[in-house]
MMTF fields as JSON, N, C-alpha, C and O atoms, coordinates in Angstrom:
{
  "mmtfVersion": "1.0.0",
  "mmtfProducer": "UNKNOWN",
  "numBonds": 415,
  "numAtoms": 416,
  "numGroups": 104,
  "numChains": 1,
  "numModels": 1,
  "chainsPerModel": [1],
  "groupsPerChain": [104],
  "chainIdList": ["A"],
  "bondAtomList": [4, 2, 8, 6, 12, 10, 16, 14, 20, 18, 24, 22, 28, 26, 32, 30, 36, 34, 40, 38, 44, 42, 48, 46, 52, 50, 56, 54, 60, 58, 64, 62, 68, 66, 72, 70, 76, 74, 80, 78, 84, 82, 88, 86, 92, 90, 96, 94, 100, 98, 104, 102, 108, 106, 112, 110, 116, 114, 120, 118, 124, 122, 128, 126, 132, 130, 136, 134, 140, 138, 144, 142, 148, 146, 152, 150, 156, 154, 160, 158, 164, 162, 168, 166, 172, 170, 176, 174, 180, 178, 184, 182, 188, 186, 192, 190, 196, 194, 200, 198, 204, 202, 208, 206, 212, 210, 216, 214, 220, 218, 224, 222, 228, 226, 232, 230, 236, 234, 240, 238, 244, 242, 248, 246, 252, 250, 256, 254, 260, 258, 264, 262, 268, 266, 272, 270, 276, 274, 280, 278, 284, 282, 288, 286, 292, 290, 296, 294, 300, 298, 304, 302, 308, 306, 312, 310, 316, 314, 320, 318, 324, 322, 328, 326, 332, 330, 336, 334, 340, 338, 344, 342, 348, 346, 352, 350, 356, 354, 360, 358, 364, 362, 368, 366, 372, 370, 376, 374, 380, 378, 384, 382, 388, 386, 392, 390, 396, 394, 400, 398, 404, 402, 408, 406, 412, 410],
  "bondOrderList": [1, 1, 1, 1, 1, 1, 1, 1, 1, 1, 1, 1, 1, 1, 1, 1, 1, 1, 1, 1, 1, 1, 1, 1, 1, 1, 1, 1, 1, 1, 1, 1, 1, 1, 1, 1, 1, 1, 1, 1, 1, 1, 1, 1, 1, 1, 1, 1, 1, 1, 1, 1, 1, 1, 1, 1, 1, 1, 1, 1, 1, 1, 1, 1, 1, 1, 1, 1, 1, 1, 1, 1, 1, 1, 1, 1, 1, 1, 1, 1, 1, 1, 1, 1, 1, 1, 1, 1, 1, 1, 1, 1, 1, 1, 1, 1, 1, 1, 1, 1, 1, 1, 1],
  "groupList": [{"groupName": "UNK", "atomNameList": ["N", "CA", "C", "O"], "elementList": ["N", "C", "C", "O"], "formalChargeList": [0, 0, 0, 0], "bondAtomList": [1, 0, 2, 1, 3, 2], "bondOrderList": [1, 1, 2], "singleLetterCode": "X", "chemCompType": "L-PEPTIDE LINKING"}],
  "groupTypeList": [0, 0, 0, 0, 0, 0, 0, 0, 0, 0, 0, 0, 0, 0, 0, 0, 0, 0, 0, 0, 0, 0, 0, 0, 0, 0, 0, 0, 0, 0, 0, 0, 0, 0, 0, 0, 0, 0, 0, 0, 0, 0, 0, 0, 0, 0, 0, 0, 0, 0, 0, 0, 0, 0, 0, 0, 0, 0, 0, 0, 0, 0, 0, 0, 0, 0, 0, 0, 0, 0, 0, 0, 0, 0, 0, 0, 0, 0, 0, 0, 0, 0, 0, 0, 0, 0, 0, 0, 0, 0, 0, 0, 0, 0, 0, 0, 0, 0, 0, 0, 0, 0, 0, 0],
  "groupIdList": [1, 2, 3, 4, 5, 6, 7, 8, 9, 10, 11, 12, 13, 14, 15, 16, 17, 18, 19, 20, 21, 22, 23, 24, 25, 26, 27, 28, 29, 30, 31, 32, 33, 34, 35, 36, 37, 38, 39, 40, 41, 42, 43, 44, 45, 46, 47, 48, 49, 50, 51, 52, 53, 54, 55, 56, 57, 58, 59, 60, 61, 62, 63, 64, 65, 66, 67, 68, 69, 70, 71, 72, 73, 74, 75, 76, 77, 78, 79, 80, 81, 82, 83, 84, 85, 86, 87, 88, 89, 90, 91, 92, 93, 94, 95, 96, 97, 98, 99, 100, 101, 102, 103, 104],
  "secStructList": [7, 2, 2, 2, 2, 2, 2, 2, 2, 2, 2, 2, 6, 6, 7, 7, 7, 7, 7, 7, 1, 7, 1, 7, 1, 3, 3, 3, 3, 6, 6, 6, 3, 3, 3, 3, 3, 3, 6, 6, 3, 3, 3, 7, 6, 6, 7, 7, 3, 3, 3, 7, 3, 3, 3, 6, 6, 3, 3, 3, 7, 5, 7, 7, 6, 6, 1, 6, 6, 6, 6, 7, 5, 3, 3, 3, 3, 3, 3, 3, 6, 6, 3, 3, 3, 3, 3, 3, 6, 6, 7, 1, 7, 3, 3, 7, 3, 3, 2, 2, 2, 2, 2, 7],
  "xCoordList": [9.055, 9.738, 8.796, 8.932, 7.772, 7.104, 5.686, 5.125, 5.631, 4.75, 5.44, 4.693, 6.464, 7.349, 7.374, 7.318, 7.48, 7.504, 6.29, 6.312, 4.931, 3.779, 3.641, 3.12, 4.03, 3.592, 4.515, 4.086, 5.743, 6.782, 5.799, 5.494, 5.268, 4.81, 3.959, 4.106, 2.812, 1.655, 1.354, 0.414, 2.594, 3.47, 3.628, 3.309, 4.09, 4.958, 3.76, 3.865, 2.467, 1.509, 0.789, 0.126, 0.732, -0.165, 0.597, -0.224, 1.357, 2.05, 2.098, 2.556, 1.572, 1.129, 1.812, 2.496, 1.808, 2.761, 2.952, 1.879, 4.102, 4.203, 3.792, 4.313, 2.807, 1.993, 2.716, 3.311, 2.206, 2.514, 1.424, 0.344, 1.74, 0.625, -1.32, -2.48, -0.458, -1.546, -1.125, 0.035, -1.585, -1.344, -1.406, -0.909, -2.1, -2.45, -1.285, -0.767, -0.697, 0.547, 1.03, 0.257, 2.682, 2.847, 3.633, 4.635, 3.131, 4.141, 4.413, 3.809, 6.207, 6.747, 7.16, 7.209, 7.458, 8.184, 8.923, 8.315, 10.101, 10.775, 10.206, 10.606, 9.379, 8.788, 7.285, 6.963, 6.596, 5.523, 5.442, 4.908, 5.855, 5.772, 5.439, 5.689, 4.858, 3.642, 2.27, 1.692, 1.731, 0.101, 0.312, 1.211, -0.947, -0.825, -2.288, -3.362, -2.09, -3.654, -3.885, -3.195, -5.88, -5.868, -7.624, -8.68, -6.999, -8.393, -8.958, -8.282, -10.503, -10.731, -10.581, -11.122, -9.708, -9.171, -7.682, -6.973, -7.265, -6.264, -6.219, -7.117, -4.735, -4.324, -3.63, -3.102, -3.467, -2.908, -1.648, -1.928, -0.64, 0.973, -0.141, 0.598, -1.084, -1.389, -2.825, -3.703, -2.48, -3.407, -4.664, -5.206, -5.339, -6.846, -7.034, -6.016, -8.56, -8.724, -9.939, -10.905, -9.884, -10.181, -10.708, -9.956, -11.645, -12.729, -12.369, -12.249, -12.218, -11.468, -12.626, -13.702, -11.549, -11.905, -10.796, -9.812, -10.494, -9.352, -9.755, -10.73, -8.981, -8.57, -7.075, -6.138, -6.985, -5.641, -4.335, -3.301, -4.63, -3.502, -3.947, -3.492, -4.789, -5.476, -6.061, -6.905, -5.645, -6.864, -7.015, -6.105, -8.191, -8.607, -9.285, -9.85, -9.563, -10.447, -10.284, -9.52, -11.183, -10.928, -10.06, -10.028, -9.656, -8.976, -9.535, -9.818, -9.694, -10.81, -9.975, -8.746, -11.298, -10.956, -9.559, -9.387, -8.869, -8.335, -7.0, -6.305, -7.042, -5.903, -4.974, -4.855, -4.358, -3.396, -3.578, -4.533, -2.888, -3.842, -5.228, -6.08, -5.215, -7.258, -7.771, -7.303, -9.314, -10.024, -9.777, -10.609, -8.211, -8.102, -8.457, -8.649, -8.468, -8.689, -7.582, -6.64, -7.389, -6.284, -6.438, -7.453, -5.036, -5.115, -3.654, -2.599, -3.717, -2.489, -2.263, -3.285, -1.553, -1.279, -0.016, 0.892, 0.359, 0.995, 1.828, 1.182, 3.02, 3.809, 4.106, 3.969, 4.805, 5.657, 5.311, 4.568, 6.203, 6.051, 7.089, 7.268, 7.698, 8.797, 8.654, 9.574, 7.137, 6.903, 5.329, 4.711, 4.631, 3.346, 3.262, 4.094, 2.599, 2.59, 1.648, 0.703, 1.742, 0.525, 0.142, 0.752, -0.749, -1.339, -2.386, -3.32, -2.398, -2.977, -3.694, -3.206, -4.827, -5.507, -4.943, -4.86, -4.575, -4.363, -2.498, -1.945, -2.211, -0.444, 0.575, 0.18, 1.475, 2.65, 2.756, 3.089, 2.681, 2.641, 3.982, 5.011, 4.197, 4.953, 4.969, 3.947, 6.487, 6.822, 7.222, 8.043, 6.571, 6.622, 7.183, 8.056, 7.148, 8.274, 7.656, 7.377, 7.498, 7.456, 8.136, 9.313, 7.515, 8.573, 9.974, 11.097, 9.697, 11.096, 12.394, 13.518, 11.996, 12.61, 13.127, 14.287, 12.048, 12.297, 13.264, 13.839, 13.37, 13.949, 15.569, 16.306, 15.961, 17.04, 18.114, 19.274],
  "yCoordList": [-38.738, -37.465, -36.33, -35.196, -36.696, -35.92, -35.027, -33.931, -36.463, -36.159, -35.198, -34.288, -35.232, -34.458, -33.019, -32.252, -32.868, -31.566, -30.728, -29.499, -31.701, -31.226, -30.746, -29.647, -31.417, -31.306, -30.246, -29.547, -29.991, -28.62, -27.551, -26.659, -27.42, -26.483, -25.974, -25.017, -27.145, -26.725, -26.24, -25.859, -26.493, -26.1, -24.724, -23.984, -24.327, -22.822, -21.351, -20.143, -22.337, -21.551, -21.469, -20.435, -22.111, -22.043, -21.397, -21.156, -21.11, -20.427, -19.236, -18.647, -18.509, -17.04, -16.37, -17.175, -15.115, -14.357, -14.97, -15.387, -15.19, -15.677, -14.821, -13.71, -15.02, -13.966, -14.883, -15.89, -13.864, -14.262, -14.809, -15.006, -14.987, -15.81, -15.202, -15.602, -13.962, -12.591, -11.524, -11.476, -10.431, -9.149, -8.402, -7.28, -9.091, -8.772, -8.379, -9.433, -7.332, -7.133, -5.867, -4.975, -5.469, -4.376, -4.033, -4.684, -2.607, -2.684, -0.659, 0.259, -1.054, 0.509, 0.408, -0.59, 2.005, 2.865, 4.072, 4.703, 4.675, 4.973, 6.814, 7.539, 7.325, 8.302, 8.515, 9.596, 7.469, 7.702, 7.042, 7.66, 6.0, 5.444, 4.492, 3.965, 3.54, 2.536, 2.902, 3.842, 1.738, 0.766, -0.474, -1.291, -0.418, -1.801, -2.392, -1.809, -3.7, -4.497, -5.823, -6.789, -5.191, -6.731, -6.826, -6.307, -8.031, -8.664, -7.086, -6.419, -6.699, -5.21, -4.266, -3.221, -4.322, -2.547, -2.392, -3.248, -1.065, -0.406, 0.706, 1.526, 0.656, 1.919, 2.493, 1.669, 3.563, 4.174, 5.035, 5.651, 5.165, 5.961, 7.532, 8.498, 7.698, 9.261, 8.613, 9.256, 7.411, 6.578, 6.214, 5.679, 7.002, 6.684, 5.096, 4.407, 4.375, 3.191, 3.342, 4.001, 2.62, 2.533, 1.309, 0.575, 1.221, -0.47, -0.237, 0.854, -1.644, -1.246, -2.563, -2.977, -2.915, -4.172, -4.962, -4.224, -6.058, -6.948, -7.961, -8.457, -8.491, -9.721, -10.143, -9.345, -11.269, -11.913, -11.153, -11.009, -10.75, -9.765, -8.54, -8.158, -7.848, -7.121, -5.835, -6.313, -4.397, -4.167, -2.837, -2.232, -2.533, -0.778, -0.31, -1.209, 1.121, 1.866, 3.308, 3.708, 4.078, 5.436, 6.262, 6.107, 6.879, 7.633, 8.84, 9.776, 8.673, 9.92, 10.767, 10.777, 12.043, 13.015, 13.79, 13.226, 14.969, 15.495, 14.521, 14.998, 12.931, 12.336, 12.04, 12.661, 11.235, 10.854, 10.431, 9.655, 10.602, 10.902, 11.229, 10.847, 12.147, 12.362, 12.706, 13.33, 11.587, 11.704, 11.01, 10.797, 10.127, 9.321, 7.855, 7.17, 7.616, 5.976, 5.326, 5.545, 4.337, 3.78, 2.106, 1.412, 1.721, 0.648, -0.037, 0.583, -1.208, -1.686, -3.448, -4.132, -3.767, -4.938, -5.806, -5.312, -6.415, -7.338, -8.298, -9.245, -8.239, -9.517, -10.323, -11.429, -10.135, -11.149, -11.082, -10.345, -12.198, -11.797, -10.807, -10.556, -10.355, -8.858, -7.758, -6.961, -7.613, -6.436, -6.107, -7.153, -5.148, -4.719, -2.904, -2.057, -2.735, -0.959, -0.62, -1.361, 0.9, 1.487, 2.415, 3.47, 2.44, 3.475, 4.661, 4.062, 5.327, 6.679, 7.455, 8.575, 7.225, 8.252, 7.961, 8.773, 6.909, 6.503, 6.689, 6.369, 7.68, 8.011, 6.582, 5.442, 6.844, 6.212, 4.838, 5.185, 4.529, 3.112, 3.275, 3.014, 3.528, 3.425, 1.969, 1.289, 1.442, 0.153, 0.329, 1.205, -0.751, -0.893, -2.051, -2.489, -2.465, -3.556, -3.959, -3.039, -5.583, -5.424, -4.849, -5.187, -3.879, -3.323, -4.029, -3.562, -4.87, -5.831, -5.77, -5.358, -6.246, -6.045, -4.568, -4.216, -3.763, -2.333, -1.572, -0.549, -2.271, -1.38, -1.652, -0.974, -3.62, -4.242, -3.756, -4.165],
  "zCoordList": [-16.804, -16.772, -17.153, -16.691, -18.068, -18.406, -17.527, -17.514, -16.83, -15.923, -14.76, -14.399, -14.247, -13.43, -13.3, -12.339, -14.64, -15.344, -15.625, -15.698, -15.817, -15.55, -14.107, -13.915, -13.166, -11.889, -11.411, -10.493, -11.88, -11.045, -11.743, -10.951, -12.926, -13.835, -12.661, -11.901, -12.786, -12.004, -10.295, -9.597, -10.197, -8.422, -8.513, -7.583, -9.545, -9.483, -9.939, -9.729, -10.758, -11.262, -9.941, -9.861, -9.065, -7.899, -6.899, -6.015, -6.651, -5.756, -5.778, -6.757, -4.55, -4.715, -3.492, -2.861, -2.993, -2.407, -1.062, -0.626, -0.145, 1.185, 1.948, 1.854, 2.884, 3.794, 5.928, 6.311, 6.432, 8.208, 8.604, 8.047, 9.409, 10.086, 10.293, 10.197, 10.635, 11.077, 11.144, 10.735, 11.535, 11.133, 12.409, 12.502, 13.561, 14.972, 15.996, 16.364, 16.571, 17.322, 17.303, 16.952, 17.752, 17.63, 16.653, 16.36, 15.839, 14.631, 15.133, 15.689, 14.201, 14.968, 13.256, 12.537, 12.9, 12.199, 12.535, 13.399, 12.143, 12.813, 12.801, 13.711, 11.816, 11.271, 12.16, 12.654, 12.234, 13.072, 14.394, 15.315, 14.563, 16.06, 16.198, 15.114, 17.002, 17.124, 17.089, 17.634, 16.143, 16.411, 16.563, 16.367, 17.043, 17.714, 17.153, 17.298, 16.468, 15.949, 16.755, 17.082, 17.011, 17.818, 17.545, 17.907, 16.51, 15.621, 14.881, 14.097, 15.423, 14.67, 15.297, 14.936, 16.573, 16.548, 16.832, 17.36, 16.371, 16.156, 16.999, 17.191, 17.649, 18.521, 17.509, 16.762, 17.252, 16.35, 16.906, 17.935, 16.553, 16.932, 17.785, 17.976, 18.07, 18.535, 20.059, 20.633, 20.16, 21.052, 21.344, 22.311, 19.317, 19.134, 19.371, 19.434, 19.531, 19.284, 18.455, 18.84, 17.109, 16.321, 15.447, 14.805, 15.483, 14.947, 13.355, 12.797, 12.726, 11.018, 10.675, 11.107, 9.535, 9.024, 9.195, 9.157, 9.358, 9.42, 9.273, 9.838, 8.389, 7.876, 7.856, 7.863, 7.835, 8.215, 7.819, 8.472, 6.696, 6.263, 5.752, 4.674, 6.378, 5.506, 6.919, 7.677, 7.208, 8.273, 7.471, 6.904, 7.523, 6.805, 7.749, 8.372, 8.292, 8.51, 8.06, 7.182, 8.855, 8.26, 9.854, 11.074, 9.117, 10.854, 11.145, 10.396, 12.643, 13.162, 12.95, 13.012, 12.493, 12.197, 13.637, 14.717, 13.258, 13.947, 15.06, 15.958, 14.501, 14.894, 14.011, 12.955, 14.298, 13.383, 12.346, 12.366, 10.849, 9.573, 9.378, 8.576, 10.459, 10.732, 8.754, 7.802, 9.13, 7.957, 7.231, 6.349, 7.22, 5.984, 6.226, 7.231, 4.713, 4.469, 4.718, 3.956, 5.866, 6.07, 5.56, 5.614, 5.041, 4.479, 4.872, 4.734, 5.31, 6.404, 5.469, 5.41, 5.117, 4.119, 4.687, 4.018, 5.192, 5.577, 4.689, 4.239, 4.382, 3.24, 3.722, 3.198, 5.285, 5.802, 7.502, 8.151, 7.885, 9.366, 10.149, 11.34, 8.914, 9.444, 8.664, 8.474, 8.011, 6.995, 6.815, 6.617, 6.824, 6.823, 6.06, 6.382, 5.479, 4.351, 4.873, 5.144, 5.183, 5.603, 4.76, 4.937, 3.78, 2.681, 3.572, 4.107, 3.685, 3.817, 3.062, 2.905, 2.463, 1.415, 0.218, -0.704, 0.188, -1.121, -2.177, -3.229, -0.443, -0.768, -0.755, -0.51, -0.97, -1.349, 0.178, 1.311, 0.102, 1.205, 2.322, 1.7, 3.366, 4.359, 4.868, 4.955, 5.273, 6.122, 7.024, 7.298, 8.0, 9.162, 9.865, 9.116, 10.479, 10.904, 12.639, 13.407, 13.1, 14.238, 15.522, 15.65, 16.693, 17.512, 17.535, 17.348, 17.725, 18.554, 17.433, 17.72, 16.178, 14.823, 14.845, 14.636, 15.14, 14.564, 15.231, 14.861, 16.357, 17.577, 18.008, 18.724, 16.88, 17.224, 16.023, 16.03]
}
C-alpha cells in the first residue's frame, strides 16, 4: 500500500501542463481576425508573412513595422488544442481559438 502511494505521489509531481499536438494552423479571434502558422512563418490577421521562432507550442517574432501590431514583440503560447494567447509587447495576452471552433 505503501508503495502505491509513493508511486500516485510521484505521478502527480511529474505531471505538467496539457499542451496540443502543435501550434501550426488557422487560429481566428473575434477582435483581430485570422493567422495562420506553418512551422516558421506566420500570416498575420493584416496578410504580412512573417519568419518567427516556433516551437511546438511556442512561436515569437517581431512584427513588421507599419503592420499589424507593427514593431512589436510577438509571443503566441498554445495550452490546448482549442486555445493559444497572443502577447504583444509584452501587453495583457489575447485568446484565440481555432477558425472552425471560433466560428461554430
Amino acid at each position: 500500500m505503501k508503495r502505491l502511494v509513493i508511486m500516485i505521489a510521484a505521478g502527480l509531481m511529474t505531471t505538467g501542463p496539457a499542451f496540443a499536438d502543435k501550434l501550426d494552423g488557422d487560429w481566428c479571434n473575434p477582435q483581430d481576425g485570422k493567422l495562420t502558422i506553418n512551422g516558421t512563418l506566420i500570416t498575420t490577421p493584416a496578410g504580412n508573412r512573417v519568419k518567427g521562432t516556433y516551437g511546438r507550442h511556442r512561436f515569437d517574432y517581431t512584427a513588421p513595422t507599419g503592420g499589424w501590431n507593427g514593431g512589436k514583440a510577438i509571443v503566441i503560447q498554445q495550452f490546448s488544442d482549442d486555445l493559444m494567447e497572443l502577447s504583444a509587447g509584452g501587453g495583457s495576452p489575447a485568446q484565440w481559438k481555432p477558425c472552425d471552433a471560433a466560428t461554430s
